[in-house]
C-alpha positions in Angstrom: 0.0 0.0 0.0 1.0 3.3 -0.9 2.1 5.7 2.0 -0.5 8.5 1.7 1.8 10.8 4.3 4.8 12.8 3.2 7.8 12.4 5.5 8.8 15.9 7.4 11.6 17.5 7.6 13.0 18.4 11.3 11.1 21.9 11.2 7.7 20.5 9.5 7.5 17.9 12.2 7.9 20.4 15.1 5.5 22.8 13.4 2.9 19.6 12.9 3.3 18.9 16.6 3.1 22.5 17.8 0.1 22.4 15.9 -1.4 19.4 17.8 -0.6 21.0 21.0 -2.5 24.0 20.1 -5.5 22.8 18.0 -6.2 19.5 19.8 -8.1 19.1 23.4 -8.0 16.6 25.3 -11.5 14.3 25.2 -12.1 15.7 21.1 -11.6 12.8 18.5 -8.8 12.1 16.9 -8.8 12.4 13.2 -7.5 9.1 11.8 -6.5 10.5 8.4 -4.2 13.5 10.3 -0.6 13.0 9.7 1.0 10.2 11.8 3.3 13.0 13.7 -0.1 14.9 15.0 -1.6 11.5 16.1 1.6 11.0 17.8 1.6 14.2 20.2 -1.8 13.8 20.3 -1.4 10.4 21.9 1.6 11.7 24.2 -0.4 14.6 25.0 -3.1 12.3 26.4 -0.7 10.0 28.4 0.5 13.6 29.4 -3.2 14.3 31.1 -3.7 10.8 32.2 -0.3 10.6 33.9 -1.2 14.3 36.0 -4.8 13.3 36.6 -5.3 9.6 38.0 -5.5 8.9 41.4 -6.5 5.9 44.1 -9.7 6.0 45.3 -10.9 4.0 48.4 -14.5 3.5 47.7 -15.1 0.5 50.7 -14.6 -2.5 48.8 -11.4 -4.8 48.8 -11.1 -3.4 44.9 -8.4 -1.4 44.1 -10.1 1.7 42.4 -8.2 4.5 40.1 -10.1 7.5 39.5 -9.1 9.8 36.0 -11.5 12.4 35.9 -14.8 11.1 35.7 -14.5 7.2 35.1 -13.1 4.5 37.8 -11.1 1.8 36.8 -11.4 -1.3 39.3 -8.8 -3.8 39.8 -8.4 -6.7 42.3 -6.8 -6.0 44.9 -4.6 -9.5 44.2 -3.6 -7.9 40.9 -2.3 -4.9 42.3 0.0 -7.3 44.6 0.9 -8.9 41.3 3.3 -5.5 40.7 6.6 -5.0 42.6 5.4 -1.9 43.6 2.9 0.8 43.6 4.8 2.9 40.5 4.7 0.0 38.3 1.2 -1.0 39.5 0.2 2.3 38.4 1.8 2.5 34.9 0.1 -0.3 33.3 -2.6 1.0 34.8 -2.2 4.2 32.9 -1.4 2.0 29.7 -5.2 0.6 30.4 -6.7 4.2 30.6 -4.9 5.3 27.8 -6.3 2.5 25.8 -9.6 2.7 26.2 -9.8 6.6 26.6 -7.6 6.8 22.9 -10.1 3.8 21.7 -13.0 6.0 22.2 -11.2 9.1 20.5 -10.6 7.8 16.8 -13.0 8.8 15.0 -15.1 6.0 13.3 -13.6 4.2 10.1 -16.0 4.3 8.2 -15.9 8.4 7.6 -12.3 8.3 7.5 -12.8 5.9 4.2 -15.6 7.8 2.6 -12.7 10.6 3.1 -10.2 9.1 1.7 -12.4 8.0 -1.3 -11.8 11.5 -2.5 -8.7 11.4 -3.0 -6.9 9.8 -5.8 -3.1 7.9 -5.0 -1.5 11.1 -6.9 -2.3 13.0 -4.0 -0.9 13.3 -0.7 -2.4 13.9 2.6 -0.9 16.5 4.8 
């Protein structure tokens, strides 16, 4: 398959992710068709905000419960144990978050297709 992205140079690729830091907010889909370098600081960007904003919650039950803004996340307490320590306990932990938080912010296939159907392999997205 053809590679529908031109590569960068060094000062296109920090404009494209100065751009993502600017344009993009946290929690608004992700276009799949932007350029792989937005997507990128847009996915560091929300590992950024999941990293700042999780925290342990104690909500009475022997579950071990991680808050990031308004969802909880509940984990045996066993699994947690399963972890060396607390630090590494709560980076896959953030890994999880960051899944299904970036899962839900692609934006559906199916209009990135009827997109890209309007472009013919001469042209190049940017």
């Amino acid at each position: 398959m053809k590679n529908r992205y031109r590569n960068l140079t060094h000062e296109e690729e920090k404009d494209f992710r100065r751009w993502a830091r600017e344009n993009w907010e946290i929690g608004s889909k992700v276009i799949p068709i932007w350029h792989p370098i937005v997507r990128q600081e847009c996915a560091k960007m929300l590992d950024e905000d999941i990293t700042a904003n999780i925290e342990l919650s104690d909500d009475g039950t022997l579950d071990t419960v991680v808050r990031y803004k308004n969802a909880l996340y509940r984990y045996d307490t066993a699994y947690r144990y399963d972890f060396p320590n607390l630090e590494e306990f709560l980076q896959s932990t953030i890994e999880d978050i960051w899944e299904s938080v970036w899962d839900e912010l692609i934006e559906d296939p199916e209009t990135t297709k009827r997109f890209l159907a309007n472009f013919s392999d001469e042209k190049v997205l940017q």
